[in-house]
Steps between C-alpha positions, in 0.01 A plus 500: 500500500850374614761702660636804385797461266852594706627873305744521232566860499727493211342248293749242470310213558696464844240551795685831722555224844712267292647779296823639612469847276166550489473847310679373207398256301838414338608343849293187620583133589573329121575825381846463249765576708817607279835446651715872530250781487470560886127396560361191661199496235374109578473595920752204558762768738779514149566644269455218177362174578616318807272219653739400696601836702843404493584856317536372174322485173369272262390694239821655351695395208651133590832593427512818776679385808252593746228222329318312736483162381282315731230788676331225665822456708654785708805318551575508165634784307768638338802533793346217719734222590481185286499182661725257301363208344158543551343548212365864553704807370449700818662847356287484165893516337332194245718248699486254797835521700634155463849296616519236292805334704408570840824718539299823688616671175186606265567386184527870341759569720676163478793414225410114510132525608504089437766434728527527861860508583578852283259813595595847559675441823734265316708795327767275377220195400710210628197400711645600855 
């Protein structure tokens, strides 16, 4: 005869030390956790899915703004700042910041993103 099996009050397959609601068997580690109704049902500390415990979800439509789109990553999310250039779209916005000429102008903000002597300093764009 082994050991005796660890409870599970409610039943959910969860054992009550590693579950973090232990009278209700809706709320257990793996449990589906939907974004927006309130309740941290999958024990992760949010509300919706967020590996990452940066405060944002992963598991909400991929066009809402507050998407995570990287929870293995805290540092990225929507609102984070995005490093231009490389390669990684830091504020899940479905873009890496880039500056193709090297200007310190972004290239969504620039008028001539290809050329380095007009950016959005140069008001009049004659290159000074």
């Amino acid at each position: 005869m082994g050991p005796p099996a660890a409870p599970d009050t409610d039943n959910d397959g969860v054992n009550d030390a590693q579950d973090c609601a232990p009278n209700d068997p809706d709320v257990h580690v793996g449990a589906p956790d939907p974004f927006g109704d309130g309740r941290d049902t999958d024990c992760d500390g949010f509300d919706g899915v967020d590996r990452d415990g940066d405060g944002y979800p992963s598991n909400v439509d991929a066009l809402d703004p507050l998407r995570d789109c990287d929870d293995t990553d805290p540092a990225i999310h929507p609102g984070a700042e995005d490093e231009p250039g490389n390669g990684v779209d830091e504020d899940c916005d479905g873009n890496d910041v880039q500056d193709t000429d090297g200007d310190g102008t972004f290239d969504h903000e620039d008028c001539e993103p290809e050329n380095p002597a007009v950016h959005d300093e140069d008001e009049d764009e004659d290159g000074a």
